[in-house]
N, C-alpha and C positions, 0 to 999 in steps of 0.2 A: 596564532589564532587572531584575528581580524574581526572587528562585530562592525555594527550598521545600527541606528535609532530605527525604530520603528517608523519615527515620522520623519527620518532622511534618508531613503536609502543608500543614496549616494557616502552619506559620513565613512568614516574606518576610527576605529580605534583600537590597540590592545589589549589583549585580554588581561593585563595589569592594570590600565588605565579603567576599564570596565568593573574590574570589581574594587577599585578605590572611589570611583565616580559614582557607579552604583545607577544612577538615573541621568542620562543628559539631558542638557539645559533645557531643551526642543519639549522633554516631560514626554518623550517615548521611552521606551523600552529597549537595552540592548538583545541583540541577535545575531549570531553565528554569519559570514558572509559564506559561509561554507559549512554544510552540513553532510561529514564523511558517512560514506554507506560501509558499515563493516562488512568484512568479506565471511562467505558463505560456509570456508572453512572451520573459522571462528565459530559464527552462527549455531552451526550443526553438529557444533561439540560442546555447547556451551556445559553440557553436565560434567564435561571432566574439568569444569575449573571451580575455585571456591569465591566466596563471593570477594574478596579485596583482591584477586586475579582480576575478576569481572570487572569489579571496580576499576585497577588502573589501566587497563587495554583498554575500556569506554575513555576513559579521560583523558590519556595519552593521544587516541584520535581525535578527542575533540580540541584539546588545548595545545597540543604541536609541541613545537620547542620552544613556546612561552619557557616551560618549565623542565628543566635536563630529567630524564627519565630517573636517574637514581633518587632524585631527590622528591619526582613525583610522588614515585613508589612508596618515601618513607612516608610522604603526608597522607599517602591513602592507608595504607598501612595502618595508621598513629590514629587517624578520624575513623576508620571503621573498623573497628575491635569487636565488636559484637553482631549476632547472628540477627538476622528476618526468616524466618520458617515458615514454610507453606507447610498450613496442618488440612488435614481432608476431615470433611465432616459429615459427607455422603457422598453419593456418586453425582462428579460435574460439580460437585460446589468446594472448593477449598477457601482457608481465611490466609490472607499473608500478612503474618503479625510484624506487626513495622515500629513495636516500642520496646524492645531488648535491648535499647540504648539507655543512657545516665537520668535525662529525663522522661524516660517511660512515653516517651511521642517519637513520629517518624522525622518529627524537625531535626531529631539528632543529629541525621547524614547530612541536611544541610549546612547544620549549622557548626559540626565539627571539622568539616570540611572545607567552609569559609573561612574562620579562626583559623585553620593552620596555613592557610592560602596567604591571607592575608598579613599573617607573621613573617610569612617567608619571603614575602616583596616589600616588607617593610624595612630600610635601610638605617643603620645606627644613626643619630644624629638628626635627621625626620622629625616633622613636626609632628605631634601628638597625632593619634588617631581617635577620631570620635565615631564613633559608630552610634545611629537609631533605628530605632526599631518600633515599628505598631505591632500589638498583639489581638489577637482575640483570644489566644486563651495558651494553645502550645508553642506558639515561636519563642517566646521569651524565654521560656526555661529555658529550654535547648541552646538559643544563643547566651542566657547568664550564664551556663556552665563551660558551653563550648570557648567562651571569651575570658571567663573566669582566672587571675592572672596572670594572662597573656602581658609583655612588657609595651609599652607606650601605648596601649592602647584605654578607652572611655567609653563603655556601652552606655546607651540612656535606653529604658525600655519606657514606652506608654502603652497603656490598659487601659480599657472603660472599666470605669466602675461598678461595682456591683453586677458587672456581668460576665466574670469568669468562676469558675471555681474554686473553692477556699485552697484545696491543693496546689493548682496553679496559679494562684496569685501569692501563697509562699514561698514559692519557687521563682520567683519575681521579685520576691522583695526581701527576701534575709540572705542574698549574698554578699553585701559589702562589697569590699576592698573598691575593685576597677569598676562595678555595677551598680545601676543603682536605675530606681524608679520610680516611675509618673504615675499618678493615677489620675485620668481624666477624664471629670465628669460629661460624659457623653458615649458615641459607639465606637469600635473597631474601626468605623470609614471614618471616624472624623480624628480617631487617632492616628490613620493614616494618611490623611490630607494633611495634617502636620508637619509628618515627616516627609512628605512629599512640597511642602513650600517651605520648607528649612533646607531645600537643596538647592530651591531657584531663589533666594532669598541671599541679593550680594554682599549685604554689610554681615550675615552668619558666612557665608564663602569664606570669607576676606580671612576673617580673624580663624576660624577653627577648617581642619580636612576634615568631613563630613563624610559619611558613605553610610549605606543601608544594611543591615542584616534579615532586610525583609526577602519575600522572595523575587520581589522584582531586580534582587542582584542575580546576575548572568552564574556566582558563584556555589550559590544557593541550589540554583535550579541545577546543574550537570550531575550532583553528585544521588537529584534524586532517581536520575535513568539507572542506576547501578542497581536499585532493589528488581524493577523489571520483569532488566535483562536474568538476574541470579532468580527470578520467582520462575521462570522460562526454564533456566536451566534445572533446577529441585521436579521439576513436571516431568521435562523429559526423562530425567533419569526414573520418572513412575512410567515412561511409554507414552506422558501426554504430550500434543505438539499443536491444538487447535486451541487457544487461550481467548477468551473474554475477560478482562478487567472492568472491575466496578469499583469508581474513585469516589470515596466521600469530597465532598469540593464545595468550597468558600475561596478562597482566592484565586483560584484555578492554578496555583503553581506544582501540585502534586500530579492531576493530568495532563498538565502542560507538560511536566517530565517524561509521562509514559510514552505523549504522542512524538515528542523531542526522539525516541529510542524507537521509536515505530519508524520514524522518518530516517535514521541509521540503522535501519533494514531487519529488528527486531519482528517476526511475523505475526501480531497481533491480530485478532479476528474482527474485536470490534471493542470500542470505549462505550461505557456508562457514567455521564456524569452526574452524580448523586446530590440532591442540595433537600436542605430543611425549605424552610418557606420562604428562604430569601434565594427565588428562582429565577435570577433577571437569565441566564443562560440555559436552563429548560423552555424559558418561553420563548428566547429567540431562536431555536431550535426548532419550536414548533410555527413563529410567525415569522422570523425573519428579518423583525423588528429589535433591535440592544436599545433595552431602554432602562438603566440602572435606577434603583431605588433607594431610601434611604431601609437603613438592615432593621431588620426586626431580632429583637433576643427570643433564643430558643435553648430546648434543652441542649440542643446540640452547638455549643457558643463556640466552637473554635469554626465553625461554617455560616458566620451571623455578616455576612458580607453582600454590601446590596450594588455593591461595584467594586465587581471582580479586577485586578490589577492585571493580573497575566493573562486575563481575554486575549487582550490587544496580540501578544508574544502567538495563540493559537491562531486568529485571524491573518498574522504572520506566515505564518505556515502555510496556512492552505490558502494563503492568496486573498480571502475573504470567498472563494468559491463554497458558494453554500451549499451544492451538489456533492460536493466532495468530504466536506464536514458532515454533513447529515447521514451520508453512507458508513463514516465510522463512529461517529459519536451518535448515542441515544442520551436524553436527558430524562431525570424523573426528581420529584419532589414528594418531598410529606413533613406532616404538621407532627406536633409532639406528640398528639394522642398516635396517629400511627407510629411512633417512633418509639414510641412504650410498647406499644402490642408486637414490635417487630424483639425489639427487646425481651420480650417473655416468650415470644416464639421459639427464640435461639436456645435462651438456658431450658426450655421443655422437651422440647425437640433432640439436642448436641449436648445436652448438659455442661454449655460453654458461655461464661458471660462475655458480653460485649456490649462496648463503650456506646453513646448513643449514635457516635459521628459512624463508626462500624456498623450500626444495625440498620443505619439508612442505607448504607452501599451493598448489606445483603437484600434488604426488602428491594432494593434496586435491580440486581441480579437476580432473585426473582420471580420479579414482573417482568424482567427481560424475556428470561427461560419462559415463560408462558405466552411472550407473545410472541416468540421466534423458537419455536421447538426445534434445537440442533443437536440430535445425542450424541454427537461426535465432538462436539465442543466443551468445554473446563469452565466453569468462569470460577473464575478469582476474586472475591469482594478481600479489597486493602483494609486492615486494625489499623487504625491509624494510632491509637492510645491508650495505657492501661486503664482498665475499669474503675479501678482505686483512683483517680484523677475526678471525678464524677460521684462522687458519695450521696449524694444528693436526689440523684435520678431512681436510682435502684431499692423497689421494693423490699421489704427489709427481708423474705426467704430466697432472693438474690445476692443481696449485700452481705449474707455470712457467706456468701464464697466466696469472694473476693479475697486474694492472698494480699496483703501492703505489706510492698517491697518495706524494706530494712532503710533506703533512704528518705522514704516516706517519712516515717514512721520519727528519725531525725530533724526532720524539717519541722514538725510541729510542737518542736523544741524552742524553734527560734522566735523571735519578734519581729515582727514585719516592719519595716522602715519603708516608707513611699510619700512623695509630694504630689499632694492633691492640687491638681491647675484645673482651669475652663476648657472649653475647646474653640478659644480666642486662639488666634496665631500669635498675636501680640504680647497675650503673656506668656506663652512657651517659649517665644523670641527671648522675651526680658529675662526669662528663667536659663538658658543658653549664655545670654552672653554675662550675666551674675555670676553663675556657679561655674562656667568654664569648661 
């Protein structure tokens, strides 16, 4: 597998060197120099496979003989142990729950899937590995647990303050050992501007290997086409074959994976890109203008992103033809009062709770349904997280439904350990090259 910067297309590099690198210098984005079309055989059987078959034939194609098959297969194998369900909830609408992983978010598959990547290209005797990470609220688990004693490796996670929730910021902060956490007084974007000039920053180069467990790593994104393709095949085996997707979206790496599987011949009808009030990509949808904002906090924190990182990687794609984006993607947004009312619609309606970042990519799908009446079409709004994540949001003849997992329930056993910094680059630097 061979990738390309965003801002060179000319570059090449391996797909080992890209997910150790994670961002090149240039501050693009890596990208596939070849994007395989699976074949139709495949395609139109997808319901006779399970989903970590799906998984390593997606990944096998995309990543070559980087990795010898056997050895693929264990890591997909190993990283995706647990199910995604497409449940139906009337006719045309199904939810596809994407948090039947360890941290109860869909970061799981990426982030289980880059820890074992990343283990397996890491050679005995190898400098330390330091991995960082910004959150807004779900990457962090998924990568503490996913990286969670792995050997030579160093997670640093950063968080804004006070704006995640108490569940996911325990999850952030009471694993020890190899993990450990920032908390920074500021947002999501300015914890990720961080970790983004802690990579073009040559005296941090010099002394520590540095790489991302954000989604702007190449390794992140492949494994999340795998949910998809397996939501595709759960459909067909009900007879369904004309799919709409509706992505809750803050950093745009979750639809950036669907559209990544649309583009390896996946036949998806059309994309919805769902956002709270931080809509820098609904509006450029509608004007044609990207003009990134700083994030505003909402109920829906793990989507409080007012500069999307994996734009750039979609813009990639379709060339920046705006003709051609605008034909599959629809954008829509809402403020937290609609995000409540969609929330109470669900559990009235489905007698099903859902997360807030879920209730926006159903009220997304639909206002779709309403303004494109297709009854031949499915759409699919993605769970990104369990409801129990979010205690806070749910009216209290909601919140006694809510079942808390068993390792919830654990977690709020522990003490939270986290170093509170600014969102100065300078003292994250200091803090870096001190603790090591």
């Amino acid at each position: 597998m061979q990738l390309y910067s965003t801002n060179n297309l000319s570059s090449r590099v391996s797909f080992k060197d890209a997910v150790f690198n994670s961002m090149p210098q240039d501050k693009g984005l890596y990208m596939p120099v070849t994007i395989p079309r699976l074949d139709d055989k495949f395609l139109n059987n997808l319901d006779q496979y399970t989903l970590p078959e799906i998984a390593f034939h997606v990944a096998k194609h995309l990543i070559g003989d980087d990795i010898p098959d056997a050895d693929l297969k264990a890591i997909v194998y190993d990283a995706i142990s647990f199910l995604a369900p497409v449940v139906k909830l009337e006719e045309n609408i199904y939810v596809l729950e994407l948090w039947h992983g360890p941290s109860l978010a869909f970061k799981d598959f990426g982030a289980r899937f880059m820890s074992r990547v990343m283990s397996y290209f890491l050679e005995k005797g190898e400098k330390q590995l330091n991995v960082l990470v910004a959150t807004s609220g779900d990457t962090g688990g998924a990568v503490a647990l996913g990286f969670l004693g792995v050997p030579d490796t160093r997670v640093t996670i950063l968080y804004p303050k006070d704006k995640v929730s108490e569940v996911q910021e325990l999850q952030l902060t009471t694993n020890g050992q190899n993990i450990r956490a920032v908390e920074i007084d500021g947002t999501f974007d300015d914890c990720q501007a961080l970790v983004k000039q802690a990579f073009t920053d040559n005296e941090l180069n010099e002394k520590f290997r540095l790489t991302s467990a954000n989604s702007i790593n190449i390794a992140r994104l492949i494994p999340q086409t795998f949910y998809y393709f397996n939501a595709y095949a759960q459909l067909l085996k009900q007879g369904v074959s004309k799919i709409i997707f509706s992505v809750p979206s803050g950093n745009f790496g979750n639809i950036g994976a669907g559209l990544l599987a649309w583009k390896m011949g996946l036949p998806v009808e059309h994309f919805i890109a769902a956002t709270n009030v931080n809509d820098t990509v609904p509006e450029y949808l509608k004007s044609g203008v990207y003009q990134p904002k700083p994030s505003i906090a909402t109920l829906s924190n793990a989507m409080d992103v007012g500069d999307p990182s994996n734009w750039v990687r979609i813009a990639d794609l379709f060339k920046d033809d705006m003709g051609d984006l605008k034909d599959l993607v629809t954008g829509y947004r809402y403020d937290d009062e609609e995000t409540l009312a969609a929330i109470k619609f669900i559990n009235d309606d489905y007698n099903y709770v859902a997360c807030p970042h879920t209730a926006i990519a159903w009220q997304a799908l639909r206002d779709w349904q309403q303004d494109n009446y297709k009854p031949d079409k499915a759409g699919v709004f993605l769970s990104t997280a369990h409801p129990c994540k979010f205690p806070d949001v749910f009216p209290k003849n909601i919140a006694v439904k809510i079942d808390v997992p068993e390792q919830v329930e654990e977690l709020e056993k522990k003490k939270k350990q986290a170093t509170a910094l600014g969102k100065d680059f300078e003292g994250f630097k200091r803090y870096l090259l001190e603790k090591g």
